[in-house]
C-alpha positions as CSV (number, residue, x, y, z in Angstrom):
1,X,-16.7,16.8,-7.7
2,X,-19.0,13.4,-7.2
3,X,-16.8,10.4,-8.0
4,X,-19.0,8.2,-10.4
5,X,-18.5,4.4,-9.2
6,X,-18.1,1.5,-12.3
7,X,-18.1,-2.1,-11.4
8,X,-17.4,-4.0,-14.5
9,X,-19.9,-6.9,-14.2
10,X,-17.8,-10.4,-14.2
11,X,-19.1,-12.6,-17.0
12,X,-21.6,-14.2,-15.1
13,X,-22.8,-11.1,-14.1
14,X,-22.2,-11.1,-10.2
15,X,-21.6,-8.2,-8.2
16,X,-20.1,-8.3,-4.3
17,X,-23.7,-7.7,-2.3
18,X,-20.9,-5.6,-0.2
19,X,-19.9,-3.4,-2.9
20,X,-23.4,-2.2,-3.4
21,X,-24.1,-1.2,0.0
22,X,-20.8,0.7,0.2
23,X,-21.8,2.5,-3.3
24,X,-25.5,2.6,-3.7
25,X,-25.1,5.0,-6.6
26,X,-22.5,2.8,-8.1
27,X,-23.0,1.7,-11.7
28,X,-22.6,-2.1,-12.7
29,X,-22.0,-2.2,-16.3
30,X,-20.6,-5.1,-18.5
31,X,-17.4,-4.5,-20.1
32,X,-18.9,-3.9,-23.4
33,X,-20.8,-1.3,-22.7
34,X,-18.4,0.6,-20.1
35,X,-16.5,2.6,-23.1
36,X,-19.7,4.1,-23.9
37,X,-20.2,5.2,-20.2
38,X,-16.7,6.6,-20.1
39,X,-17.2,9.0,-22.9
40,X,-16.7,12.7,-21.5
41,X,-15.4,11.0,-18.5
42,X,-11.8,12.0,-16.5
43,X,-9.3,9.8,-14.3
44,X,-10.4,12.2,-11.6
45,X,-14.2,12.2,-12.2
46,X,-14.9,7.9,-12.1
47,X,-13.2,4.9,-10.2
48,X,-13.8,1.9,-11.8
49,X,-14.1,-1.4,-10.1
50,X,-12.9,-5.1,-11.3
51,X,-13.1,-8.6,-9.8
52,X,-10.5,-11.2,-9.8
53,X,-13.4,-14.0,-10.3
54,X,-13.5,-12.7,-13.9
55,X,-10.2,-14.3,-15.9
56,X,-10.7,-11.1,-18.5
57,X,-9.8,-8.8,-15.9
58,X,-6.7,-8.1,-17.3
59,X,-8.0,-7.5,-21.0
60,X,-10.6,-5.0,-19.0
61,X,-7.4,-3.3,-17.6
62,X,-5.8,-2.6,-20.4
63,X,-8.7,-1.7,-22.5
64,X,-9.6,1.0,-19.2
65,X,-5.7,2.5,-19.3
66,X,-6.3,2.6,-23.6
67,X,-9.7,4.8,-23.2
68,X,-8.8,7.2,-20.2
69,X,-5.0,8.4,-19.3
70,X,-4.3,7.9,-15.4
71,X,-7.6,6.0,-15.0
72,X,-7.8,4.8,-11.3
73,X,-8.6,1.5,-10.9
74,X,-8.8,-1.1,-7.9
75,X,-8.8,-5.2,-8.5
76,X,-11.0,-6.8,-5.6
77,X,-10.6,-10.5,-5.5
78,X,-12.4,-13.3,-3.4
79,X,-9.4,-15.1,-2.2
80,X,-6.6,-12.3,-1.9
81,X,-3.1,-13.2,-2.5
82,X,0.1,-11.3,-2.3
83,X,1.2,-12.5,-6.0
84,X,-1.6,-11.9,-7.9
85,X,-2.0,-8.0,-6.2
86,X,1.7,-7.2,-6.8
87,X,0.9,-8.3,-10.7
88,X,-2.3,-6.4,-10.5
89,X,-0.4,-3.2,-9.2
90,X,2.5,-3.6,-11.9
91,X,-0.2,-3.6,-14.3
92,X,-1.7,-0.3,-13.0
93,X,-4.3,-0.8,-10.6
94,X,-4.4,1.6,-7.8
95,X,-5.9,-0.8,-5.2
96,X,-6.1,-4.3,-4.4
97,X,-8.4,-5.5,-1.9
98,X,-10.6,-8.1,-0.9
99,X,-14.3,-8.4,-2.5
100,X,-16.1,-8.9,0.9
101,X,-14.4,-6.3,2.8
102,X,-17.1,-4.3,5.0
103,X,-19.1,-1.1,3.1
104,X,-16.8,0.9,5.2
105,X,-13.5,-0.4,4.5
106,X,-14.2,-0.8,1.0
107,X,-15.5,3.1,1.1
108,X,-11.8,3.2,3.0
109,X,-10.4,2.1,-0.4
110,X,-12.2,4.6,-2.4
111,X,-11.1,7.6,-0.4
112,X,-7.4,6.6,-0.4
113,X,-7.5,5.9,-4.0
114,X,-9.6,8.8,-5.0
115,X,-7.0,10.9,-3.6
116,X,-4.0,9.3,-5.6
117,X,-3.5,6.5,-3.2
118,X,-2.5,3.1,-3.2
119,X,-4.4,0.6,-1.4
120,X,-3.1,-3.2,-0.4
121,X,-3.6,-5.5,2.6
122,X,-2.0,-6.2,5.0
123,X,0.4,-9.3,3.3
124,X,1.1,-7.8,0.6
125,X,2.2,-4.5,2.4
126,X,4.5,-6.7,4.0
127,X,5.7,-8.5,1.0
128,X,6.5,-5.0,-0.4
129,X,8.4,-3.7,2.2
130,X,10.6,-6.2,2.7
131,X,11.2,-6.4,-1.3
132,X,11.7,-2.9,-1.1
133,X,14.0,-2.9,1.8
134,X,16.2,-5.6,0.3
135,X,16.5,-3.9,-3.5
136,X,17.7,-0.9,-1.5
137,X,19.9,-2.5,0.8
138,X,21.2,-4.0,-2.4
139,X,21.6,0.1,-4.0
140,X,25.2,1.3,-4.5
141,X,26.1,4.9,-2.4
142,X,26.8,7.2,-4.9
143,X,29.8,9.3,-4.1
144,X,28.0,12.1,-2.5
145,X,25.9,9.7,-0.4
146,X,28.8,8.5,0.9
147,X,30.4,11.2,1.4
148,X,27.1,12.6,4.0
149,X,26.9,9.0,5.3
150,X,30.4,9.1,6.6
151,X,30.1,12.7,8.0
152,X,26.9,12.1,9.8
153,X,26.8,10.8,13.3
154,X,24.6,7.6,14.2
155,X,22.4,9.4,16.0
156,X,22.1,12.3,13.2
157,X,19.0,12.6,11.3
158,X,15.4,10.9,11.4
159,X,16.9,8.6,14.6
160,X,17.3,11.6,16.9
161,X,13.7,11.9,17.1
162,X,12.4,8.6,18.2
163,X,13.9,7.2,21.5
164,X,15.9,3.9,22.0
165,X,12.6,1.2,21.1
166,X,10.8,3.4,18.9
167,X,14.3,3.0,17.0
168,X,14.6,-0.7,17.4
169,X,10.8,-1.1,16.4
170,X,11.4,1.0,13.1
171,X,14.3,-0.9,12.2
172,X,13.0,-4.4,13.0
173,X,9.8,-3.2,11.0
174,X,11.6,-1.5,7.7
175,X,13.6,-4.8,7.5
176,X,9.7,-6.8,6.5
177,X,9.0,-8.3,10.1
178,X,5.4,-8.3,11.8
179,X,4.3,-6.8,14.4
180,X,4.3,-10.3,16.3
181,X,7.9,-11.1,15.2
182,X,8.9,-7.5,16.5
183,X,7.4,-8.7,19.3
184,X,8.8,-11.9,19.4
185,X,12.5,-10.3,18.9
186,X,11.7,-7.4,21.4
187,X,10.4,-9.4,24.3
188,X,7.5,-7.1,24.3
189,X,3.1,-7.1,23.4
190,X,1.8,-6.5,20.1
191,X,0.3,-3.6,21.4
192,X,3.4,-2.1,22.9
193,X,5.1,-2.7,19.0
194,X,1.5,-1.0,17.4
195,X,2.1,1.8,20.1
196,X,5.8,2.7,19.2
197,X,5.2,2.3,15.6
198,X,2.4,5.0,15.7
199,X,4.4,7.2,17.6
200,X,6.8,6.3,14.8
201,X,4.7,7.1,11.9
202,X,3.6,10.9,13.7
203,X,7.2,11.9,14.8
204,X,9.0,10.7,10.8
205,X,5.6,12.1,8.8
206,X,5.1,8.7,7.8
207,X,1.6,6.9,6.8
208,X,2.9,3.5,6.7
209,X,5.5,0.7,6.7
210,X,5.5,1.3,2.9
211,X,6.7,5.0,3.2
212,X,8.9,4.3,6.5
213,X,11.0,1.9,4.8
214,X,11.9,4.8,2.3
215,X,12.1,7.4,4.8
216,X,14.7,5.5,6.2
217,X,16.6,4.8,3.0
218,X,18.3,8.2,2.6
219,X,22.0,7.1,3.0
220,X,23.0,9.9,5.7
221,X,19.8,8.5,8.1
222,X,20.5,4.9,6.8
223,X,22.8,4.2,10.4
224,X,20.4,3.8,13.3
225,X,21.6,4.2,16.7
226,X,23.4,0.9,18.7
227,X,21.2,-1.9,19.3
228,X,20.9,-2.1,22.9
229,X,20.5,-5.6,24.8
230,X,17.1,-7.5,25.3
231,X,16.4,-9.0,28.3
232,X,13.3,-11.1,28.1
């Protein structure tokens, strides 16, 4: 099925030169005349498009979620910032990205979302895993989760597939850091941490730092192995 592209047109009617290029066949419509282009329309047939610069895109939002159930709907904004997209995802919107991103990235976005996705940059990933790592830190074991936690070995579980750094990389990574402060705390190149963490992502099944951080929260894999010591 053709994904129809909506970019409701700011008030003073500007549309990201980008965003064209990336969807040629896009529409731009105003937001007064989008509920008449959504009629017979699906969450899976149309991806609709809104822009920060435009102070109503929040009434836009909301009038988008009334009209069509599960609509999928990415916020692009000139000057990303990690507050305003984790308000824009607790709202609903299904990707947050910046409006003059390359054609490709921002046809990136489109895929990811298009297939029930989430899309967010790079500081706000970050931002969310380390919120996430911290409220489940925070989590009391139930019972039963103790119970497995205390049975399993330290080297049990997801840990007994990665070697020594791969496991030191996922861990310093799950707990928020960046690939330079893993670096930093590791002794070792950017690239080296990029390296393990791939290797990371393929062995665990993972797509990101997002879904690692919860891979790793299951209470009976929670205990990596020792730390071992650093020399720089």
């Amino acid at each position: 099925m053709n994904v129809v592209h909506f970019f409701i047109q700011p008030t003073d009617g500007t549309c990201p030169q980008r965003w064209r290029e990336a969807f040629p066949d896009g529409q731009v419509v105003s937001a007064s005349a989008l509920p008449e282009r959504l009629l017979g329309a699906t969450a899976t047939s149309c991806l609709l498009w809104l822009n920060s610069a435009d102070a109503l895109w929040p009434v836009h939002l909301r009038q988008i979620q009334q009209r069509l159930l599960g609509a999928r709907v990415v916020l692009l904004s000139g000057m990303p910032d990690p507050q305003e997209g984790l308000a824009a995802l607790n709202d609903g919107v299904r990707g947050y990205a910046h409006a003059y991103a390359v054609p490709a990235l921002l046809q990136e976005v489109a895929l990811v979302v298009g297939h029930g996705g989430l899309w967010v940059g790079p500081d706000l990933l970050q931002r969310l895993v380390s919120s996430t790592h911290a409220a489940l830190m925070r989590r009391p074991p139930s019972p039963l989760t103790q119970g497995v936690a205390a049975a399993a070995d330290s080297t049990s579980g997801v840990w007994s597939a990665l070697s020594a750094r791969e496991a030191e990389v996922a861990r310093s990574v799950s707990q928020g850091r960046s690939n330079r402060e893993v670096a930093d705390q590791l002794f070792i190149s950017e690239r080296t941490v990029k390296a393990h963490l791939g290797a990371v992502f393929e062995k665990l099944g993972v797509r990101d730092r997002l879904q690692l951080v919860l891979r790793l929260s299951d209470t009976a894999d929670a205990a990596p192995p020792p730390q071992t010591e650093t020399q720089p």
